[in-house]
C-alpha positions in Angstrom: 215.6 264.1 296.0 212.8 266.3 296.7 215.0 268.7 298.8 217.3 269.5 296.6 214.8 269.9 293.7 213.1 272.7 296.0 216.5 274.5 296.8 217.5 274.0 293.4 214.2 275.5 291.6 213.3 277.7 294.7 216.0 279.5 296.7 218.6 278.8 294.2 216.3 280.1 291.5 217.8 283.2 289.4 214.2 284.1 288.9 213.8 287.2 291.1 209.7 287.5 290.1 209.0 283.9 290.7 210.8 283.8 294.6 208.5 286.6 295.3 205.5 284.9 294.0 206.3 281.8 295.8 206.7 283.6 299.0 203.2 285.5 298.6 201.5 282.5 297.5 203.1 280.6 300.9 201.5 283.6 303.2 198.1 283.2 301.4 198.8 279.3 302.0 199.8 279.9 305.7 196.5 281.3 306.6 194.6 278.1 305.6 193.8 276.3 308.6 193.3 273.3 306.5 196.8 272.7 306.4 198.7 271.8 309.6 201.3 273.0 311.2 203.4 269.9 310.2 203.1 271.1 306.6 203.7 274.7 307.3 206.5 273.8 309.0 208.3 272.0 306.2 207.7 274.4 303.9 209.4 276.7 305.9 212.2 275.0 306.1 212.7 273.5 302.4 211.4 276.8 300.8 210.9 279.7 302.9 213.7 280.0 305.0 216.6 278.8 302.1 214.7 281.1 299.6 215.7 284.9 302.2 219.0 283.0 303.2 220.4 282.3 299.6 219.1 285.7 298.5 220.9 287.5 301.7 223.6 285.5 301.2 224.1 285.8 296.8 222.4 289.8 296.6 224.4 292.5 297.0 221.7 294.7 298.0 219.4 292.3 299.3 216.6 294.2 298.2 214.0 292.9 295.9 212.5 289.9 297.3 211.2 291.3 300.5 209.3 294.3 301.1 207.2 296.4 303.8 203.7 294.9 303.1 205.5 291.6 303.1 207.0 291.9 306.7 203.8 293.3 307.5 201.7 290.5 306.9 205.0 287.7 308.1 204.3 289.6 311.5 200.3 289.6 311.5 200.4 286.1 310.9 203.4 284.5 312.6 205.6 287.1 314.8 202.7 288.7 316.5 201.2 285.6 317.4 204.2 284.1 318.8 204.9 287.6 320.6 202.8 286.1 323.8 202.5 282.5 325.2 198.7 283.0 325.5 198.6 284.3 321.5 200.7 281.4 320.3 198.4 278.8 321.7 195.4 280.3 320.5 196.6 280.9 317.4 198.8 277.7 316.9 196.8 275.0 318.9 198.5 272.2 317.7 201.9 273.6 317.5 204.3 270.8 318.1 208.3 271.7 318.5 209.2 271.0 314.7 206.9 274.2 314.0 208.0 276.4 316.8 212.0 276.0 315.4 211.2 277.0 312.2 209.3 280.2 312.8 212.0 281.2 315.3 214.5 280.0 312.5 212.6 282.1 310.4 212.7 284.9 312.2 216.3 284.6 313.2 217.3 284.5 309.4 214.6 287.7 308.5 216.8 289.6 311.6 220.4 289.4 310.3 220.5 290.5 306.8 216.8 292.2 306.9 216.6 294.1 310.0 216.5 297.7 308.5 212.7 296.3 307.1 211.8 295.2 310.7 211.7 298.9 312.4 207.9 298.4 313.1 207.9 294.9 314.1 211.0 294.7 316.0 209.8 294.5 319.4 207.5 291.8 318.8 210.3 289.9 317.6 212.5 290.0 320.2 209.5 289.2 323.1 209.4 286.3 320.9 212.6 284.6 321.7 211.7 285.7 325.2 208.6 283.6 325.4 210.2 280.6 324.2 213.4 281.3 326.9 211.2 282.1 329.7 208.6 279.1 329.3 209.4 276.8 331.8 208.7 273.2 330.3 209.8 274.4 327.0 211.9 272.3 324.8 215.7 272.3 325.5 216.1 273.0 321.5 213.2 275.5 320.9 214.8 277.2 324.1 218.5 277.3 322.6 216.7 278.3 319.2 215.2 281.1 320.8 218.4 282.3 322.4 220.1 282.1 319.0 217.1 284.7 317.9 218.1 286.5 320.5 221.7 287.1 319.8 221.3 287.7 316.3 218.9 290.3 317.5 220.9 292.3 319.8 224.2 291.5 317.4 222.1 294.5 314.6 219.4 296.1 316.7 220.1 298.0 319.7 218.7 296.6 323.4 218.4 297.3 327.3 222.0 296.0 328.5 220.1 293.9 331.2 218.1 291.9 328.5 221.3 291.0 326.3 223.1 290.1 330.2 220.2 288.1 330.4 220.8 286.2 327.6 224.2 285.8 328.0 223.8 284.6 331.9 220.8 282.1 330.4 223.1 280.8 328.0 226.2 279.8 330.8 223.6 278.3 333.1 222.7 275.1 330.6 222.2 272.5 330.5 223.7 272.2 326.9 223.6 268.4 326.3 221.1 269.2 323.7 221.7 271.8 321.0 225.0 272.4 322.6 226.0 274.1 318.8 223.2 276.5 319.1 224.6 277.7 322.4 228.4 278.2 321.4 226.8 279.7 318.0 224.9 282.1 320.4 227.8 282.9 322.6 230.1 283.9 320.1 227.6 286.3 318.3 226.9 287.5 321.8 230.7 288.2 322.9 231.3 290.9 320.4 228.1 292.9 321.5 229.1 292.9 325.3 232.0 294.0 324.9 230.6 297.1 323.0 228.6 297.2 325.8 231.7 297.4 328.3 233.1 300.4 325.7 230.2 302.4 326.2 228.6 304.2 329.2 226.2 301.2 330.0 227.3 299.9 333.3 228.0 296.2 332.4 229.5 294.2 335.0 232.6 292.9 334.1 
């Protein structure tokens, strides 16, 4: 079907010049309003999102496809605007729950493999996940998305002890009847970094 055709030709593509293209073209097309968020949202997760995953996964480097004034421009037009509640529904009026996944997936994905590029726009990254946790009404599976954001943050960039506790406390509390995989995914990525937490002078309760 049409999925595959897209992973096939797109993140599976051997084409190194043509993923790049694609992904410049798709944050000229992001900043037309005249395309909803519905449609933004699938292409980030049939095209975008596969296309820096496959490359992570199958480049030894993982240089090439992404650069500075790429992860610039991702963060003027999607990080930063998620960075505060008030930004993200200015911004993103009719944001439904679909959309909101797939930028924090998106974001969780540019974190593990490409987090040496993200030095200027770490912070806002990480206040995203906390908006999504901290919103009270949110959605049970934008909320466990938004934790898993948070793990893979603190699992490659350095934090305040008491915001990766935080995490880890949120993620015990529940409930977990949705998205229950996101939370053990989460807690295991979190373990490791607590307990090099508890090995250095940080006092962590035990």
């Amino acid at each position: 079907g049409v999925i595959q055709f897209l992973y096939r030709h797109v993140a599976l593509s051997k084409d190194l010049a043509f993923r790049r293209n694609v992904l410049t073209r798709f944050l000229v097309w992001f900043e037309d309003s005249s395309h909803s968020t519905a449609q933004k949202a699938l292409f980030l997760q049939y095209v975008v999102t596969p296309t820096l995953l496959m490359h992570a996964t199958h480049s030894s480097d993982k240089t090439g496809l992404l650069d500075n004034d790429m992860v610039l421009r991702m963060h003027k037009l999607m990080f930063q605007p998620m960075s505060s509640a008030e930004s993200m529904l200015s911004t993103f009026p009719d944001a439904d729950d679909t959309f909101k996944i797939e930028l924090l997936r998106l974001a969780t994905v540019m974190v593990q493999p490409y987090h040496e590029l993200l030095q200027e726009v770490k912070k806002d990254i990480i206040k995203c996940a906390f908006v999504f946790i901290n919103t009270a009404n949110e959605d049970m599976l934008v909320k466990h998305t938004a934790y898993m954001l948070a793990a893979r943050f603190f699992d490659v960039i350095e934090g305040p002890p008491k915001f990766i506790l935080r995490i880890w406390t949120g993620l015990l509390k529940g409930p977990h009847s949705e998205g229950r995989h996101l939370v053990k995914q989460a807690l295991d990525v979190l373990a490791p970094v607590l307990l090099r937490l508890q090995g250095s002078e940080s006092e962590v309760p035990q």
